[in-house]
N, C-alpha and C positions, 0 to 999 in steps of 0.2 A: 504493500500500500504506500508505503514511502517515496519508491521509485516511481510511482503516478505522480506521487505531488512533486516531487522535485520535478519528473520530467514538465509539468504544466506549469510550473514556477520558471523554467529555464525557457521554456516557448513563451510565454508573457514578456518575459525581458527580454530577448530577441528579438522579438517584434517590436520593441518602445524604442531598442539602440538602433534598429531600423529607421523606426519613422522618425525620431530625433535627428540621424547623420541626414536623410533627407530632405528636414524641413532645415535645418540649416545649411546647408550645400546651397540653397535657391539665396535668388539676390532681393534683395528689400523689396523692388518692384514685384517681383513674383509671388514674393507670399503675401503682401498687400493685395495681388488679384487673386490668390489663390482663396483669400481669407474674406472677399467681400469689404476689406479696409477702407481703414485711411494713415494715410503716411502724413509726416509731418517735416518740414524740411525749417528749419530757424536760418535763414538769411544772414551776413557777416552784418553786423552793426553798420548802416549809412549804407545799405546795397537795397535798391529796390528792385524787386522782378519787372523785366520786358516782356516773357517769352517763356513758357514750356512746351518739350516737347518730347514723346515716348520714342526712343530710338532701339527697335530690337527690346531687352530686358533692362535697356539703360535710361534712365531719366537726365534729360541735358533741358539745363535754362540759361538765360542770359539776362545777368543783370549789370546796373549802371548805378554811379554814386547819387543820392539822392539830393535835391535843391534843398535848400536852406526852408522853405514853406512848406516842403509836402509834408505831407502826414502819415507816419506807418499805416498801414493795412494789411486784413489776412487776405488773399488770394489762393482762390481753390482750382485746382486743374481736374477737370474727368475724364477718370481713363475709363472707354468701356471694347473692350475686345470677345473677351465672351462673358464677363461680368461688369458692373458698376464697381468701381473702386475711384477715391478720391486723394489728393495730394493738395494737402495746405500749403502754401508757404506764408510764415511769419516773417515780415519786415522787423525792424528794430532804428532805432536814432540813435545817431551820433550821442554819447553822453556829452 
């Protein structure tokens, strides 16, 4: 009876070191679609976003120093491929 439980103990955790080496191997982007997410991306201090865009599994934006007026803002990007997934980005000011 022992040899049951051990062997069902040793297939339960081979299958978790499984799905764990898995879900970590995928890149940010992929398991935010995989998960139905949202990603969240904090901008450098005094960079506002121009431009997101999904390249392949990579996420590329382009930002620029911000005027002396503007005002932070959150800005949401939608990714939908075969699910709805979302990607914030958070501005910040110059201290």
């Amino acid at each position: 009876m022992k040899r049951k439980t051990y062997f069902g103990v040793s297939l339960i955790l081979a299958g978790l070191i499984v799905l764990l080496v898995l879900y970590t191997s995928c890149t940010p982007i992929a398991r935010t679609q995989m998960n139905d997410g949202t990603m969240w991306v904090n901008l450098p201090d005094g960079q506002e976003l121009i431009s997101a865009s999904l390249v392949g599994q990579r996420l590329c934006y382009l930002t620029r120093p911000m005027d002396s007026t503007y005002v932070p803002v959150r800005k949401t990007f939608t990714m939908q491929i075969d699910r709805k997934s979302y990607v914030i980005f958070i501005e910040h000011q110059n201290d």
